[in-house]
DOPAVO-269758 format. One line per field, with one value per residue (C-alpha): x, y, z; residue in three letters. Coordinates in Angstrom, 3 decimals. Last residue first. Example, Ala and Ser with C-alpha at 12.3 -4.5 7.8 and 13.67 -1.06 7.14 Angstrom:
2
c1: 13.670 / 12.300
c2: -1.060 / -4.500
c3: 7.140 / 7.800
torgu: ser / ala
***
This chain:
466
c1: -39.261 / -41.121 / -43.641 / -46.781 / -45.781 / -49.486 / -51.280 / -49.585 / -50.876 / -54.009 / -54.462 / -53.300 / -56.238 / -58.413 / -57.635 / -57.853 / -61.033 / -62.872 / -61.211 / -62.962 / -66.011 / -65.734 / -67.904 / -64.597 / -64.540 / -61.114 / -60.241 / -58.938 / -57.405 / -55.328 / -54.118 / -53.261 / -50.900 / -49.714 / -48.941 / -45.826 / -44.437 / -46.515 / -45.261 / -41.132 / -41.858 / -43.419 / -40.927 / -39.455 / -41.717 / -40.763 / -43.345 / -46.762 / -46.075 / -45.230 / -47.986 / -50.629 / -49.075 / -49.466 / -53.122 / -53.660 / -52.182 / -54.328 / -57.618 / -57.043 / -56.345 / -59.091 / -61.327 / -60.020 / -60.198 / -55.961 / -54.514 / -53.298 / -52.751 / -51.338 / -48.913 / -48.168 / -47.208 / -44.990 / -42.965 / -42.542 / -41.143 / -38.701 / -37.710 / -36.779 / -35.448 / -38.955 / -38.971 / -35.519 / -37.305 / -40.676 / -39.124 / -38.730 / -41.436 / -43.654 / -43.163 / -44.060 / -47.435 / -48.364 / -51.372 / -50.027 / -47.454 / -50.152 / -51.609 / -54.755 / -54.426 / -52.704 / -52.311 / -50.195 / -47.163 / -44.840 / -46.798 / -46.427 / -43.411 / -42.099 / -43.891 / -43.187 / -38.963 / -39.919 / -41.390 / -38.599 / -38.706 / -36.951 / -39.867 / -41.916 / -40.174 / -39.901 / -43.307 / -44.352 / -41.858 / -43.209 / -47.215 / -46.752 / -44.715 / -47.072 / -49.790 / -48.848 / -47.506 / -51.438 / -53.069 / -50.742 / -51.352 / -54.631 / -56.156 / -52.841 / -51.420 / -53.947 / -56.694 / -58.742 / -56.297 / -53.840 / -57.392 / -56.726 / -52.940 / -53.381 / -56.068 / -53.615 / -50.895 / -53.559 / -52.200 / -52.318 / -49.334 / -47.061 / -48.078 / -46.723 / -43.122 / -43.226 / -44.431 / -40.686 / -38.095 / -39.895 / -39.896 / -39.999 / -41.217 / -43.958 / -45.563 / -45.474 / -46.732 / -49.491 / -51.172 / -51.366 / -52.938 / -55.043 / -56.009 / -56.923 / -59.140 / -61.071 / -61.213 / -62.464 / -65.471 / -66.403 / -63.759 / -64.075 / -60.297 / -59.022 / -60.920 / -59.384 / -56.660 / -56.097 / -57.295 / -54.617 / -51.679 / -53.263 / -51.285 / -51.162 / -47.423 / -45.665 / -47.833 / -46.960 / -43.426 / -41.178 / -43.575 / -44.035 / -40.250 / -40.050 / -42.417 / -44.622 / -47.109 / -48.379 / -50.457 / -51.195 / -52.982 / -54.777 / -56.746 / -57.616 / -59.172 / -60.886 / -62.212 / -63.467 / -65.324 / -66.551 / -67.556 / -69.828 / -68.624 / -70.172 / -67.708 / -68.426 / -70.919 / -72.748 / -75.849 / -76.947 / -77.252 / -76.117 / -73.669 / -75.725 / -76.988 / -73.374 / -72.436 / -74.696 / -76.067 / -72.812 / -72.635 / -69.657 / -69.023 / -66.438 / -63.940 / -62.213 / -64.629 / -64.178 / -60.284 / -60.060 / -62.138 / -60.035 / -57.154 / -58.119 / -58.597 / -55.176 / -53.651 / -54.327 / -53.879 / -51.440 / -50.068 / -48.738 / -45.502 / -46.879 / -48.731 / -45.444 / -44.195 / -47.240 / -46.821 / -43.535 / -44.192 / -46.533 / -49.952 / -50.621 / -52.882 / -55.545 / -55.841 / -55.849 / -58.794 / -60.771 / -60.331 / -61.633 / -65.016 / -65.724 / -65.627 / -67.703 / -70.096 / -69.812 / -70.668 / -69.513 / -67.117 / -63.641 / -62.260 / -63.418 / -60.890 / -58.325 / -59.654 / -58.435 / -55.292 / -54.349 / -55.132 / -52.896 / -50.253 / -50.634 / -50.283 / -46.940 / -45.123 / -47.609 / -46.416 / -42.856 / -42.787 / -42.497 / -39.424 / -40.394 / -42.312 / -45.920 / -47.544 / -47.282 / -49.147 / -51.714 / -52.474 / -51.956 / -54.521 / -56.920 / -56.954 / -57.076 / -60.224 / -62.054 / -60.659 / -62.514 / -65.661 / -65.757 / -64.466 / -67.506 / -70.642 / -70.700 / -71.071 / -68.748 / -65.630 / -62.414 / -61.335 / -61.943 / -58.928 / -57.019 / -58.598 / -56.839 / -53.558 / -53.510 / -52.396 / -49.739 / -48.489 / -50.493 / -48.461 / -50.478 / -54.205 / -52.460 / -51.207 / -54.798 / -56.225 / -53.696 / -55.198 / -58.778 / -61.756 / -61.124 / -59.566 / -62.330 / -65.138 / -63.630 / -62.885 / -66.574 / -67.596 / -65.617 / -66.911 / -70.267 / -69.889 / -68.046 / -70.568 / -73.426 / -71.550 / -71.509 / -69.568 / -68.090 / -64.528 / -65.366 / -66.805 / -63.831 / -61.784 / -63.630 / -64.005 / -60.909 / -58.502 / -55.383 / -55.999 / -58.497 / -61.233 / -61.141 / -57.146 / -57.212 / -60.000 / -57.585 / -54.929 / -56.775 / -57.743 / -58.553 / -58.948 / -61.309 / -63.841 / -63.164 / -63.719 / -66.725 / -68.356 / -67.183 / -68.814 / -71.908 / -73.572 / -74.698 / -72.599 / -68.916 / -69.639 / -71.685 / -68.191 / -66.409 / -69.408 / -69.413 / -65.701 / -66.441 / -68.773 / -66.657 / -66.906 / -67.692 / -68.868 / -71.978 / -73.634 / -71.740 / -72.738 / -76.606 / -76.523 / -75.122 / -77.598 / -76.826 / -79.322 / -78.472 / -78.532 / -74.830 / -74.719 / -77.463 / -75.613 / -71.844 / -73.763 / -75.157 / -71.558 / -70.259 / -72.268 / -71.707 / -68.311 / -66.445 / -65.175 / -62.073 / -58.886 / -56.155
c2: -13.276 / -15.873 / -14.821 / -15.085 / -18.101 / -20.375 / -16.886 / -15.643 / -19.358 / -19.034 / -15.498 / -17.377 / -20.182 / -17.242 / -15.576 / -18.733 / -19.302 / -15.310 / -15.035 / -18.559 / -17.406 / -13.806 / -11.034 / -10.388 / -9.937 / -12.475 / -10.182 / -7.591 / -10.329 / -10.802 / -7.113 / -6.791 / -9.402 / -8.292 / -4.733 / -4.659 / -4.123 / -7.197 / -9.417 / -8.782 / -8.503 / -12.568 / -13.850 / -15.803 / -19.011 / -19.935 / -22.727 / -21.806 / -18.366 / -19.421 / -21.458 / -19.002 / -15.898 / -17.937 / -18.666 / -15.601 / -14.615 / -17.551 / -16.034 / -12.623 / -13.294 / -15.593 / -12.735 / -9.989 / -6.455 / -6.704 / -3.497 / -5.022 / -8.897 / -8.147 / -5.370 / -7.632 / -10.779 / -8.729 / -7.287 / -11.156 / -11.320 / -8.491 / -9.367 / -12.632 / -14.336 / -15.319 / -17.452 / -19.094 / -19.931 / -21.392 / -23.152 / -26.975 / -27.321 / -24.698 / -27.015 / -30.044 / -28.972 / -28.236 / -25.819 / -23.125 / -24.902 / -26.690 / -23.067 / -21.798 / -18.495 / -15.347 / -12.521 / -9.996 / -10.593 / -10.890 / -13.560 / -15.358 / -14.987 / -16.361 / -19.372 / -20.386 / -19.658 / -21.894 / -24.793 / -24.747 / -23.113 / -23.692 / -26.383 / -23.711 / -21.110 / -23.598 / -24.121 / -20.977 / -19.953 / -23.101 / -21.937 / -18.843 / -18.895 / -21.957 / -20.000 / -17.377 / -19.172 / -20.734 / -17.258 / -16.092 / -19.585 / -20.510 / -22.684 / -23.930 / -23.975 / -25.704 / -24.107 / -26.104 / -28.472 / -25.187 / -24.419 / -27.007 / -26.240 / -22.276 / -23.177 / -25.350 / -22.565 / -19.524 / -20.268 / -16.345 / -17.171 / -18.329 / -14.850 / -13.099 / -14.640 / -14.916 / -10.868 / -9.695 / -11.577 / -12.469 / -8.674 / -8.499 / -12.216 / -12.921 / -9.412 / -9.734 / -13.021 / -11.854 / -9.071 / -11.882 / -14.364 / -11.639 / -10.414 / -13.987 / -14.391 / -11.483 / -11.969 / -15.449 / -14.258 / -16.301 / -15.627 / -15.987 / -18.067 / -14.961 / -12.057 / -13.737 / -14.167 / -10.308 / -8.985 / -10.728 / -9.931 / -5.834 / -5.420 / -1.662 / -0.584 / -3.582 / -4.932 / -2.293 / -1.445 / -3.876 / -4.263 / -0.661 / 0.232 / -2.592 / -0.891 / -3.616 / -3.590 / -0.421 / -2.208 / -4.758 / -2.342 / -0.528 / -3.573 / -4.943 / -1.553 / -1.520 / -4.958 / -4.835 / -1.608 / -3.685 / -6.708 / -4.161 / -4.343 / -5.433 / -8.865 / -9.429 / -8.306 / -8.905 / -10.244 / -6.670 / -6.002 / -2.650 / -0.158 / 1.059 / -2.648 / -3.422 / -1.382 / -2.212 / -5.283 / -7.845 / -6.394 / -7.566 / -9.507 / -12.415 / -9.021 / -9.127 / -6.770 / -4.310 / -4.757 / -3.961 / -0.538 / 0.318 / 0.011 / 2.050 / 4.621 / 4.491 / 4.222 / 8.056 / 9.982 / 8.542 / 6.892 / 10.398 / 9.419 / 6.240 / 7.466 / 10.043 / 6.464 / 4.602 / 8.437 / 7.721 / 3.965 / 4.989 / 2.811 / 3.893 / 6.543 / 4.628 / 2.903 / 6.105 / 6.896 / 4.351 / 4.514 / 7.990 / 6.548 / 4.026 / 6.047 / 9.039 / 5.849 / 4.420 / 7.752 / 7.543 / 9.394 / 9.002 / 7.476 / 11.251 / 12.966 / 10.809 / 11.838 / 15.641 / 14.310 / 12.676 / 15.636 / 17.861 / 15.093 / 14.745 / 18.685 / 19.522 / 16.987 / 16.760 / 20.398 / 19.676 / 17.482 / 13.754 / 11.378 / 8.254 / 10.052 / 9.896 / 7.277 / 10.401 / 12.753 / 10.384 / 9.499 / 13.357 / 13.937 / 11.161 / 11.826 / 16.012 / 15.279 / 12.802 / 15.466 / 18.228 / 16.318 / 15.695 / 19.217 / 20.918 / 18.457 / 19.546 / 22.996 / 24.828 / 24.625 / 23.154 / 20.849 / 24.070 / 24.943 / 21.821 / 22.453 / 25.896 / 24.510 / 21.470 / 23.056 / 25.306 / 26.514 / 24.177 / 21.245 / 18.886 / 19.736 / 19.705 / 15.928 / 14.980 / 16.276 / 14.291 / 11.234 / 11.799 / 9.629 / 9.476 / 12.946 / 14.315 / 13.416 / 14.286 / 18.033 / 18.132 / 17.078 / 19.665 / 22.286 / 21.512 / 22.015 / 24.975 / 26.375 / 25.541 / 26.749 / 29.893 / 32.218 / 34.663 / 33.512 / 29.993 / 30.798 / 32.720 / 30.413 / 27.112 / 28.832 / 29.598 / 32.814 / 30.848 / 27.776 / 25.148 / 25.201 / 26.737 / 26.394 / 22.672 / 23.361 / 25.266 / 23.108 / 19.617 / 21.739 / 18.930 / 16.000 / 18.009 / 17.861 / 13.880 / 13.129 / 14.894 / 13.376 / 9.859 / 10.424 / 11.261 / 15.274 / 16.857 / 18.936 / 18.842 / 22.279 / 23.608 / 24.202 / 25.881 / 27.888 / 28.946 / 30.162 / 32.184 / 33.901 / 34.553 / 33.632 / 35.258 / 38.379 / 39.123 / 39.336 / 35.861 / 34.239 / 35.640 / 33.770 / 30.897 / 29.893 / 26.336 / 22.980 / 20.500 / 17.052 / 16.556 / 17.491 / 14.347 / 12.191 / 13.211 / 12.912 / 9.394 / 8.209 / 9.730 / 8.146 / 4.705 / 4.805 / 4.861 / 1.372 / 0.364 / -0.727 / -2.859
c3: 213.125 / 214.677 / 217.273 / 215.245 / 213.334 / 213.996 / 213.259 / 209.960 / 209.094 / 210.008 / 208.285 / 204.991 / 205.547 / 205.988 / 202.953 / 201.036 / 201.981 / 201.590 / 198.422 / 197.217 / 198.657 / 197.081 / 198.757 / 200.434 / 204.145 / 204.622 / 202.594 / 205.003 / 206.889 / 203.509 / 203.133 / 206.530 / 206.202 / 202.834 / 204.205 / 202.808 / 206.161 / 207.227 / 204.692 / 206.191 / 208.986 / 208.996 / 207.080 / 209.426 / 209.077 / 205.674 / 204.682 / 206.453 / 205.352 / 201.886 / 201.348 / 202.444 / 200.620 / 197.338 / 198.352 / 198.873 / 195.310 / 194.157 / 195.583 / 194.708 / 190.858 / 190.526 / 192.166 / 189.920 / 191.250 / 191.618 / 193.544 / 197.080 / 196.486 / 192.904 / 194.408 / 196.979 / 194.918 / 192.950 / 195.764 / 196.486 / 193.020 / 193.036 / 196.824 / 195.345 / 198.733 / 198.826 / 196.003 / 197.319 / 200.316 / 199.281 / 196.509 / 197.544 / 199.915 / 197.854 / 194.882 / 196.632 / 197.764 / 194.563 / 195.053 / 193.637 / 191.188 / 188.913 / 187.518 / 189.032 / 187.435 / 188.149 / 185.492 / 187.181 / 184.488 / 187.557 / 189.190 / 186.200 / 185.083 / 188.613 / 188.335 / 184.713 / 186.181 / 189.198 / 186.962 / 184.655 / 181.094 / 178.013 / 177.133 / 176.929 / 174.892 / 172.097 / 172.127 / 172.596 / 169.011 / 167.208 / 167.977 / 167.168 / 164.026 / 162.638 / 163.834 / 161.567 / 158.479 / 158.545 / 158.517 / 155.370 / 153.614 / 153.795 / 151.159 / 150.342 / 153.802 / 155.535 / 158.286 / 160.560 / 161.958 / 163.288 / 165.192 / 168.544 / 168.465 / 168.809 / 171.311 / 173.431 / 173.301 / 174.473 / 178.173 / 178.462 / 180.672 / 177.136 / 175.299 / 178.521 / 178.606 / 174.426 / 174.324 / 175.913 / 175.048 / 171.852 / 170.591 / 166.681 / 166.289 / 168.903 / 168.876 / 164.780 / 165.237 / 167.749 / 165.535 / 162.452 / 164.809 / 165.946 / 162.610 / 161.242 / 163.710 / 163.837 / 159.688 / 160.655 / 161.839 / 165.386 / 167.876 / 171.441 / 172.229 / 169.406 / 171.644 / 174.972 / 173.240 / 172.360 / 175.585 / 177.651 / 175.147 / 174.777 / 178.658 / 177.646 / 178.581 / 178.778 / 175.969 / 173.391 / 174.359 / 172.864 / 169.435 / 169.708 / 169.089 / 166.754 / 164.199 / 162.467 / 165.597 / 164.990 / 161.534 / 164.039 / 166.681 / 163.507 / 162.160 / 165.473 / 166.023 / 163.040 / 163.337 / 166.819 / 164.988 / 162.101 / 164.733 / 167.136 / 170.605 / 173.882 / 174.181 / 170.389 / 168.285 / 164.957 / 167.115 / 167.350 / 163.983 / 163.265 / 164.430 / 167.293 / 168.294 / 168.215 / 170.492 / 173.181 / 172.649 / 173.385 / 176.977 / 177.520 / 180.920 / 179.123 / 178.577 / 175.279 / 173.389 / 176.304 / 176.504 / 172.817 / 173.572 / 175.997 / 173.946 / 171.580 / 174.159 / 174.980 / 171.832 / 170.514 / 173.328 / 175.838 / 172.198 / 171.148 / 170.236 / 169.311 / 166.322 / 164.939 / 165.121 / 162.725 / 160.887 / 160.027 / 159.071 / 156.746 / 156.372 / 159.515 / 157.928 / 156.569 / 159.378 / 161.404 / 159.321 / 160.130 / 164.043 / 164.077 / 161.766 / 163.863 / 167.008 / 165.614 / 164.317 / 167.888 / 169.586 / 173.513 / 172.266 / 173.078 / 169.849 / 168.778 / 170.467 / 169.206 / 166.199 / 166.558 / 168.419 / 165.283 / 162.832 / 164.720 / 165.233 / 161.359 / 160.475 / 161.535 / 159.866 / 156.662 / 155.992 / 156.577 / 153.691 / 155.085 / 153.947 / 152.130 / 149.338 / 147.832 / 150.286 / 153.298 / 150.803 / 149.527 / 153.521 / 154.322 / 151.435 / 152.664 / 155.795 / 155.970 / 153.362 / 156.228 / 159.100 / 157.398 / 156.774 / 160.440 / 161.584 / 159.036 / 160.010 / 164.160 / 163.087 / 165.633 / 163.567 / 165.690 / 162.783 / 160.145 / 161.350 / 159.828 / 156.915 / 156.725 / 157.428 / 155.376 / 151.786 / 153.045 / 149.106 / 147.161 / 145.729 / 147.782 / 146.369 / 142.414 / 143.685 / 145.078 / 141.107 / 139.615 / 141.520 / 140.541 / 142.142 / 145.752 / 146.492 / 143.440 / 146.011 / 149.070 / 147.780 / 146.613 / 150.023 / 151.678 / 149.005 / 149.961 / 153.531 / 153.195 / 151.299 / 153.330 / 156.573 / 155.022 / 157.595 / 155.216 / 156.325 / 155.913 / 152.425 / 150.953 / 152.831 / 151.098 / 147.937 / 147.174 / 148.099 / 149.259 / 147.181 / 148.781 / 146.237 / 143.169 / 143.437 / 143.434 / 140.210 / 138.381 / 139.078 / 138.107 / 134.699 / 132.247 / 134.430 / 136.296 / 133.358 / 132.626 / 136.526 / 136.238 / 133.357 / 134.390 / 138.081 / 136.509 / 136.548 / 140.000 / 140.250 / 137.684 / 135.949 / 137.985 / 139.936 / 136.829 / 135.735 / 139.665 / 139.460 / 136.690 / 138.333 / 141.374 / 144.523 / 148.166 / 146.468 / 148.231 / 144.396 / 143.606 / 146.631 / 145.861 / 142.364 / 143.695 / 145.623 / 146.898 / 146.801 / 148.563 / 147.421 / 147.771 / 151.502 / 152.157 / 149.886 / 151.785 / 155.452 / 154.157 / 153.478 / 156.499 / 158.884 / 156.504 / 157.020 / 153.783 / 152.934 / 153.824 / 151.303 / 152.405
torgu: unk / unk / unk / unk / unk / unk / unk / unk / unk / unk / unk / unk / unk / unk / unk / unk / unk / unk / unk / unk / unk / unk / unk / unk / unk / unk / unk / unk / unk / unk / unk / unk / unk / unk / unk / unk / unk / unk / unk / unk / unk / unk / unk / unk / unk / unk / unk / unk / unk / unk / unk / unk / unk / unk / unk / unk / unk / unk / unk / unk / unk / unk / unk / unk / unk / unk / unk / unk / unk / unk / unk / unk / unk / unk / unk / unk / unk / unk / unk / unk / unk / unk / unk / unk / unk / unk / unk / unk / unk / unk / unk / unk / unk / unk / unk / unk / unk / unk / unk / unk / unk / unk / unk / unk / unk / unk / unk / unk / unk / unk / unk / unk / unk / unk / unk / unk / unk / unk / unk / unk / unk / unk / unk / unk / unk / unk / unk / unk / unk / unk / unk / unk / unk / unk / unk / unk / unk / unk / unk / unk / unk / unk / unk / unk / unk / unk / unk / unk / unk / unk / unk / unk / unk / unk / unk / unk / unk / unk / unk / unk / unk / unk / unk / unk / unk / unk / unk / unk / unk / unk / unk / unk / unk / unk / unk / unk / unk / unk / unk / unk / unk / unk / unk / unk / unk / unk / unk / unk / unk / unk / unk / unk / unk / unk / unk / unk / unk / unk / unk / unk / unk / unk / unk / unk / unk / unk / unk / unk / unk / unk / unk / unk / unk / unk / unk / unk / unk / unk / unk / unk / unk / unk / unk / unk / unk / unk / unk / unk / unk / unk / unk / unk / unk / unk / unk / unk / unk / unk / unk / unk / unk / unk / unk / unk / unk / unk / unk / unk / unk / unk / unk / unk / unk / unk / unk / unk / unk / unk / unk / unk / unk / unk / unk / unk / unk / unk / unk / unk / unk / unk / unk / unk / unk / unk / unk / unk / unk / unk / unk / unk / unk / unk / unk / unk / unk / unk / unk / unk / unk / unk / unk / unk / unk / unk / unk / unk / unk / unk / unk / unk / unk / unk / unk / unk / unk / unk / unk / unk / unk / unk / unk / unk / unk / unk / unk / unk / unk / unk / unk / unk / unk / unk / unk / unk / unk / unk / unk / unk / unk / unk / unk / unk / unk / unk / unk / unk / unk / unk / unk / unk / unk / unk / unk / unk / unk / unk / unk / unk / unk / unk / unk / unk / unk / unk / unk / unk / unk / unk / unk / unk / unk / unk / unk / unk / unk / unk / unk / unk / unk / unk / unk / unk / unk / unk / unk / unk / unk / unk / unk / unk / unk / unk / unk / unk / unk / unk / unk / unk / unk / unk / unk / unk / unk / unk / unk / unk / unk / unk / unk / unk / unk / unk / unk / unk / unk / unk / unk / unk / unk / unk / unk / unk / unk / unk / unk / unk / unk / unk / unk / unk / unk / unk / unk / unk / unk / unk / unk / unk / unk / unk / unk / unk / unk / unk / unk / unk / unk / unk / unk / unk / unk / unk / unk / unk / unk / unk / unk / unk / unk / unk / unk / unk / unk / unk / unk / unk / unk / unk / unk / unk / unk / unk / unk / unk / unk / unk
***
């Protein structure tokens, strides 16, 4: 799984490389040697073979050059040329990428994140984003190297992580694109996929906000993707690439158990996820949510199958399982197959009061058969609100939910069961469903507005029962 540079960083690497630095006077202010310069004109501005065959040579000498102790990236930190450091940064991405030794003389210096890690809270805007670019591809090279982390890459990657995280929050798609990159480079590892959740207040979070924009049907589909290119390259307000990065990194996390169980309980990513599969148009998307949804499906069914069944994505799953075969497709097509054979099977496991009660529980009401069954609220009504976990349920939805679907089924729901059970009126009013539903009988919503009143009528005909 290999990315391509982001193309912000790309043009900020040709525009650095094209510089032109005075040696000469860095020499006479002593902030590098002359010998150090014949080394580093050495390798600018010559081909990629001729430099790669010079470092080759001396990969220690030149790891030292530039991020030993006394290189020329402290040297020129500490006399404040941002042209130097800026220039050895890209130098020190450019041999990362093209000379492995040359990554492995970088690691076996004594410390060798902690003064690139500094450079993160520079005040030219260029120096913490090349910085974080080198810190991910050494700790990436680093964390590939051994199964157990060196205590350097321990202390640096949360420091690196909540550096980006930063980033994910800008309203800059290319500083967005280019955070979310490198933590797919990084999750790679499953140390620093949990070292990832640890922090996930930080670093999943606004990830996540950025799947629920491309899965909302009120995107803006200009906005980021105008920014990122073509315009018509985006989905639900967010440029493909990025959609992609993102997908790319929540089902990387979702090969560690731990998240698998957590994930969804904690984000609600099922919802966002069909809606993006159901809206789908590159088959990469596709194949990344079906791939994303297995793994929630298979390491955690207990708790993904229950929400994955109420995003009613089943019938889709079934509609696109004819478009793909096995021989031209086989890692996309063992995915459905898993998805649609474990929903299945949790389906038919199911009775209509146990569908029911997931539902309300999940949050994400829809006009499913039982709400306006008249027979199922005959049969149910009573045991349903002997749940107090369930009718609890129904509250919170009635009293936090901003979805109009969502408020008029839950008043619906409250409808029924008044009308049904007439001695539960104490029981709605001290969680203040009663007042709840009069208050919507306001709602801009026609449908809120209908069902509310029908549930205020029936509050009404069992005023004076219990």
């Amino acid at each position: 799984m290999s990315l391509d540079t982001p193309k912000y960083l790309v043009e900020l690497f040709s525009n650095i490389r094209g510089r032109s630095i005075a040696w000469d006077a860095h020499v006479r202010a002593g902030l590098i040697t002359e010998s150090d310069v014949k080394k580093i004109k050495a390798i600018d501005k010559v081909s990629k073979e001729k430099q790669v065959s010079v470092v080759e040579k001396d990969v220690d000498g030149y790891a030292s050059l530039v991020l030993g102790p006394q290189g020329g990236l402290k040297k020129a930190t500490d006399g404040k040329r941002v042209d130097v450091v800026t220039y050895m940064l890209v130098l020190l991405g450019d041999l990362l990428e093209s000379v492995p030794a040359f990554t492995e003389s970088l690691l076996a210096l004594p410390s060798p994140f902690s003064h690139l890690l500094s450079l993160l809270s520079h005040t030219d805007e260029a120096v913490p984003l090349l910085s974080s670019s080198v810190l991910t591809a050494m700790l990436t090279a680093s964390l590939k190297s051994s199964s157990k982390p060196t205590s350097d890459t321990e202390a640096a990657l949360p420091q690196l992580y909540r550096y980006l995280a930063g980033l994910t929050k800008s309203p800059d798609v290319h500083l967005q694109d280019i955070a979310i990159q490198s933590y797919v480079s990084l999750l790679r590892s499953s140390y620093a996929r949990i070292t990832f959740w640890e922090l996930k207040e930080e670093t999943v979070a606004p990830i996540v906000r950025i799947l629920e924009s491309a899965g909302s049907q009120n995107g803006n589909s200009s906005d980021r993707g105008s920014v990122l290119g073509n315009p018509a390259t985006a989905q639900g307000g967010v440029a493909l690439q990025l959609l992609y990065h993102v997908l790319l990194v929540i089902w990387e996390l979702t090969f560690e158990e731990v998240v698998a169980e957590e994930i969804n309980a904690k984000y609600d990513i099922i919802p966002p996820i069909t809606d993006i599969l159901r809206s789908a148009f590159k088959e990469k998307i596709t194949r990344l949510c079906l791939a994303t949804l297995s793994n929630l499906a298979t390491k955690s069914p207990s708790l993904n199958l229950p929400p994955l069944l109420l995003s009613n994505v089943l019938p889709h799953l079934q509609t696109i399982s004819t478009r793909f075969t096995s021989s031209s497709d086989p890692d996309l097509t063992a995915d459905l197959s898993t998805l649609i054979d474990s929903l299945e099977n949790f389906q038919s496991s199911q009775t209509t009061l146990s569908s029911y009660r997931l539902e309300i529980l999940s949050g994400h009401l829809r006009w499913s058969p039982p709400h306006r069954n008249e027979g199922f609220w005959k049969k149910h009504s009573r045991e349903i609100l002997e749940d107090s976990e369930l009718v609890k349920a129904l509250a919170r939805v009635l009293s936090t939910s901003q979805d109009k679907t969502v408020l008029a089924v839950a008043a619906n729901d409250v409808g029924a069961l008044v009308r049904e059970v007439s001695g539960g009126r104490k029981k709605w009013e001290e969680l203040g469903v009663k007042s709840r539903v009069m208050e919507l009988m306001g709602d801009s919503d026609a449908e809120v507005r209908y069902e509310a009143l029908k549930a205020v009528q029936g509050f009404l005909a069992n005023a004076f029962s219990g």
